[in-house]
N, C-alpha and C positions, 0 to 999 in steps of 0.2 A: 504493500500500500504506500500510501503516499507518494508516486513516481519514483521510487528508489532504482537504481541503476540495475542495468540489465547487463547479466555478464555468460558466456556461448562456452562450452567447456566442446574444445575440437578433439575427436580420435588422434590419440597421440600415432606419428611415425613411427613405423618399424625401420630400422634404417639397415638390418641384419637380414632382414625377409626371415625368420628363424621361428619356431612356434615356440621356446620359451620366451623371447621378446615381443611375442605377437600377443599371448597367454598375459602377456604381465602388465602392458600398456592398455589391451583392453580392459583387464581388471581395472587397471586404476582410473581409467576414466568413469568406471561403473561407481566407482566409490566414491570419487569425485561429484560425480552429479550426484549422490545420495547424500552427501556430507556438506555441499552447498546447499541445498535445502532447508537446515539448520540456523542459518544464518538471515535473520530478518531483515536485515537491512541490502542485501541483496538479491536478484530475482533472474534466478537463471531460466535459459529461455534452448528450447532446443536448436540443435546447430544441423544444417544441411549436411550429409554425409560425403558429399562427393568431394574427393582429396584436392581436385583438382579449381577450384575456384578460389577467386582472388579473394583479397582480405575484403576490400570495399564492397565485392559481394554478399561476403558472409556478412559483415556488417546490415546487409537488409536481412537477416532473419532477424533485427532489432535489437541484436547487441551492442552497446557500449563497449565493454570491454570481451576481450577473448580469451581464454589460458587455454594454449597449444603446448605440443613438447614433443622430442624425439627419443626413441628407444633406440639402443645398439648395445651388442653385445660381445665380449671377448671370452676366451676362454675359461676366465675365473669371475667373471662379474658382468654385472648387466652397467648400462652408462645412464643414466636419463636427464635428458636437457628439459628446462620447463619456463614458457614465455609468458609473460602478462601482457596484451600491448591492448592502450586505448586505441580505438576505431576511430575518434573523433580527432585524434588531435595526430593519428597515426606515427605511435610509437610507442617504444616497447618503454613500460614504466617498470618490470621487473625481471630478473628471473634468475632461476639456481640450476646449479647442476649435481647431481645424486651419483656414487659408486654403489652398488645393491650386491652385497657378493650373491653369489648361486648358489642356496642354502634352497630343495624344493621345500622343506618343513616349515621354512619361515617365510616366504613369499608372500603370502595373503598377508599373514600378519604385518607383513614391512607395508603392502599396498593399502592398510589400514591406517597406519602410522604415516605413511606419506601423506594420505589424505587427510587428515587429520591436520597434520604442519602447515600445506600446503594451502588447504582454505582458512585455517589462521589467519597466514600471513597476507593473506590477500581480501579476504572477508571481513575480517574481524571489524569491531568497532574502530579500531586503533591501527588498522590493516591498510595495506596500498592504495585500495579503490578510497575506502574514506580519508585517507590524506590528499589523496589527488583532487578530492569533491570539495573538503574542504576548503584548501589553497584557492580554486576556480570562486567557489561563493563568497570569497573574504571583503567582497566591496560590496554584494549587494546590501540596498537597504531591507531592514526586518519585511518592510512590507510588500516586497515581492522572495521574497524567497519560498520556495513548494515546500510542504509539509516535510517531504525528506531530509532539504536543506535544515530546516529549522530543528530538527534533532540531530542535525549532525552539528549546531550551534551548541545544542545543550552537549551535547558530547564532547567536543573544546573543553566547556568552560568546566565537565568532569575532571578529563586531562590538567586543568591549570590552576582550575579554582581560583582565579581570584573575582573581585567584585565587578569588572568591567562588564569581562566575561559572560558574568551572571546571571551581568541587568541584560545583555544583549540577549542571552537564551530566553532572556522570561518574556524580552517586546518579541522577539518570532514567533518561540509558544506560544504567546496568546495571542497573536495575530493567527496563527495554523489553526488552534479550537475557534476562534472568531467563525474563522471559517471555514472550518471543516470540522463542526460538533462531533460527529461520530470517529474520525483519528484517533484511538485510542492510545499509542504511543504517544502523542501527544499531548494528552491527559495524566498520562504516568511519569512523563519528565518533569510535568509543571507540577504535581503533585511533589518531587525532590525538590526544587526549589524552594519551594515555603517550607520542606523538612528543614533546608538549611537557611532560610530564615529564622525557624524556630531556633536551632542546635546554636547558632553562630550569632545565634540574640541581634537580627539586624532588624531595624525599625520599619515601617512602612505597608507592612503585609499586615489584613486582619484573620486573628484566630488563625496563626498559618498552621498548627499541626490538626486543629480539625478538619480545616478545609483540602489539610494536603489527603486526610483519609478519605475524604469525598473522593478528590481525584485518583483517589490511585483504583477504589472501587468500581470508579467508572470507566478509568481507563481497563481495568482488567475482564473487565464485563464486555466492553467493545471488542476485546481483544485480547481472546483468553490464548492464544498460538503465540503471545509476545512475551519474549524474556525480559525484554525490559520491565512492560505491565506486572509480569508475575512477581519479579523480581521486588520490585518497588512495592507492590501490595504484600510482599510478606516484610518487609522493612518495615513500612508502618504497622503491623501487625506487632511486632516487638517493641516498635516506639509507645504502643498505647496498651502494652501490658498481654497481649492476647498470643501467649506464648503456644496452645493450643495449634491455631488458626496458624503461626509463625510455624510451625512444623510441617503443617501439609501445603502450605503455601510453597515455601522452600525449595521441597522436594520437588515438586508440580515445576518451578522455574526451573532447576537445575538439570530435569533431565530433557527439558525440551534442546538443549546445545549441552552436553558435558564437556565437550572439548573446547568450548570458547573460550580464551584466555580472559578477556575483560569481565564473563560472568561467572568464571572461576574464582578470579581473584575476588570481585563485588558478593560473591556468596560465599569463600570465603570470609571475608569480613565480618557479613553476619551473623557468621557461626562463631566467630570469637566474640562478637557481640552479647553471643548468645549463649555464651560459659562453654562452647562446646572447642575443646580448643584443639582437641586430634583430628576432628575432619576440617578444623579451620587450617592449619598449618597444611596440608595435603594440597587443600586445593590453591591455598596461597601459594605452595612451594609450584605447584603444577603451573600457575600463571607466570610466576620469574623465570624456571627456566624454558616456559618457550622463547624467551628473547627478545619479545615483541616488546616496545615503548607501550608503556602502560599509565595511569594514574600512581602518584607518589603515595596518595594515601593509603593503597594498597598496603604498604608498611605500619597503619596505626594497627592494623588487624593482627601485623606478629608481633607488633609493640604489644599490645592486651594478652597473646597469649603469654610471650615470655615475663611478664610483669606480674599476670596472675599464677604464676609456677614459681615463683620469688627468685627467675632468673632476669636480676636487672642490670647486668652487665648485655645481655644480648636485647633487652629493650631498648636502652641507651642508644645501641648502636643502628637499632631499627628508630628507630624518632630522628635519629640524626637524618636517614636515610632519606626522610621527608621534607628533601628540598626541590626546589623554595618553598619555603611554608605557607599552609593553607588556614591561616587565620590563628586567632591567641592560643587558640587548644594545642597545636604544635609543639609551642613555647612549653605550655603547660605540662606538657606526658614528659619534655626533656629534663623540665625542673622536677617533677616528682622523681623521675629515675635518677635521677643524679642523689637528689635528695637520699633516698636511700641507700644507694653505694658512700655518702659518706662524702662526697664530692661539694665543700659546702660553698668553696668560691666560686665554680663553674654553675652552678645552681642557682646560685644567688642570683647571676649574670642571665640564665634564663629564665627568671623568675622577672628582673627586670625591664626584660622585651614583653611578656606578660601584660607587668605593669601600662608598658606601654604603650602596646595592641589595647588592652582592654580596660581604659584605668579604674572601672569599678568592681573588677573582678575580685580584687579581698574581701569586699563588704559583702560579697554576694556567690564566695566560693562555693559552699555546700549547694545551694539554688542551681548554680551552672550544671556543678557536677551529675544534681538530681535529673537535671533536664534531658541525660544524653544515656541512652540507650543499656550504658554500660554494667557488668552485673555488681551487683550490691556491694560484692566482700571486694571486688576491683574499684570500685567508687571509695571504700572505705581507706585501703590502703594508698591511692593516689591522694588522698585529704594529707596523708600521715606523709607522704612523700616530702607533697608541700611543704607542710609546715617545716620539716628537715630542711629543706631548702629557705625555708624564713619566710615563709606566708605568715604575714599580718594581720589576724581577723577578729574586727573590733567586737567588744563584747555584744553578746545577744544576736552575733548576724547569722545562727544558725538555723534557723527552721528556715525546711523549703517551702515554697509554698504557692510556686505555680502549678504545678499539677493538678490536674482535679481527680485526674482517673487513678482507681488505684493500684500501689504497687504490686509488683508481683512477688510472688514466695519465689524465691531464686533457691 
């Protein structure tokens, strides 16, 4: 939906005439169209079979982009070349080249694993075709840009998080629902946004975490096949206490793409959010090393796990990891962990960016901390961090008290 880019996956070359490279190449293009599929933000479209027609040809079966490749084969190993090229701009914007040794047991399995990588690196939220759409829409204004465009905004401003960014995803998104009510992806972006108005205490949004559970309901109701919708509706499912709902939500998102790296890593997160901190680490490890540029916060996720396993040497070094920082909470996880290794100058030092991100954050510590997702006995110990680190908290500023819904039994 929303005119998302259409991408042609061609019969790769046998360039051996051999029937294990003939065997291996068609496989993989079979995986390949199954494993694009997966990926919502792109819409593959079937490609004309005949070897012999030009690119500008195939380009009228209404692809954008193409991934062709060649197979060839030697005595110990099979070769495979693999191309991305836009149609429009005609040129190759990617490609790799594969050694596969000649193992018959493991073939499938590698042509598995290939496809897997393979539309990663080229699907994914953070993948070639979305860098390339990106770059191209960076001038228009919000009010023309197609519902595609305007989440692939909100997806930047994931990537970078800062406030620029932010405002720009939230004028598209709501120019795309303006206009196109039923876009449900678009409903489920703008629904993150007012999460992080709420989380990041920015002014100007009403009732953002009620209103962001409206939207993510509606977006996941539009659009129950959307990782991002599911994904975001079991988010706020955690933020409003509804731990239940947060478990079959999760699952329902994760297995719609399990190989995606950006909703690996993002459902990772949840799960560390969500005290569960062995299948957070799995799927956060599984996002890093695909190697794909990803979101930095992706690090607050193995910040929480190793923080609540009272390994705060390896927190430290995950907080650090979160640059450029993504608002005062950054500052914050780095001065608690410091805080508690004992670190009281380097603490101090991040305590006072803190300050000065946030300057009413002493008087309103416990309140912040109650406001954000994290489990109970993790909120607890990050108070204790602080104050190692020389948080200042005048007397009486301790009840929280914007919540209304209540806590959960963690």
């Amino acid at each position: 939906g929303g005119a998302s880019p259409t991408i042609a996956i061609v019969p790769f070359q046998d360039l051996t005439d051999d029937p294990e490279s003939t065997f291996f190449g068609a496989g993989l293009v079979a995986e390949l169209s199954n494993e694009v599929n997966r990926y919502e933000n792109v819409v593959a479209v079937p490609c004309p079979l005949e070897e012999d027609r030009g690119r500008a040809d195939r380009a009228l079966g209404g692809a954008r982009f193409v991934l062709e490749g060649s197979v060839r084969r030697d005595e110990t190993e099979l070769k495979l070349v693999v191309q991305l090229t836009d149609t429009l701009a005609v040129r190759q914007l990617w490609g790799e080249s594969y050694k596969i040794p000649l193992e018959a047991s493991r073939l499938i399995a590698v042509q598995e694993e290939l496809a897997r990588d393979l539309m990663a690196a080229v699907a994914d939220e953070y993948g070639v075709i979305s860098r390339r759409l990106v770059h191209e829409s960076r001038d228009k204004p919000p009010a023309e840009l197609s519902s595609y465009e305007a989440l692939l905004r909100y997806h930047y401003y994931m990537l970078v998080m800062t406030l620029e960014a932010g405002e720009d995803a939230l004028r598209a998104l709501q120019g795309t629902t303006a206009r196109e009510p039923d876009y449900g992806p678009a409903w489920a972006a703008l629904a993150n946004l007012h999460v992080h108005a709420f989380l990041f205490d920015r002014p100007g949004l009403e009732d953002p975490l009620g209103t962001a559970l409206e939207y993510a309901k509606r977006g996941a109701a539009q659009a129950p096949e959307s990782q991002l919708a599911r994904t975001i509706l079991a988010y706020l499912h955690l933020l409003t206490h509804q731990r239940e709902l947060f478990r079959e939500e999760v699952e329902v998102a994760l297995a719609l793409n399990p190989s995606s790296p950006t909703y690996a890593g993002t459902i990772g997160y949840l799960f560390a959010i969500a005290g569960e901190y062995g299948r957070a680490e799995a799927l956060l490890s599984q996002t890093f090393e695909s190697g794909l540029r990803q979101p930095t916060w992706f690090h607050h996720g193995l910040f929480v796990v190793h923080f609540a396993r009272g390994e705060y040497e390896k927190a430290c070094l995950e907080a650090q990891r979160c640059f450029p920082p993504v608002g005062f909470w950054d500052a914050a996880l780095r001065a608690a962990a410091l805080g508690k290794l004992g670190r009281v100058e380097e603490a101090g030092q991040a305590l006072e960016e803190v300050r000065r991100l946030k300057p009413d954050f002493e008087e309103r510590t416990e309140e912040l901390l109650y406001n954000t997702p994290l489990p109970a006995e993790v909120r607890v110990e990050l108070l204790d961090g602080l104050r190692q680190a020389g948080l200042r908290q005048p007397p009486g500023s301790g009840s929280p008290k914007s919540r209304s819904s209540t806590e959960a039994s963690v």
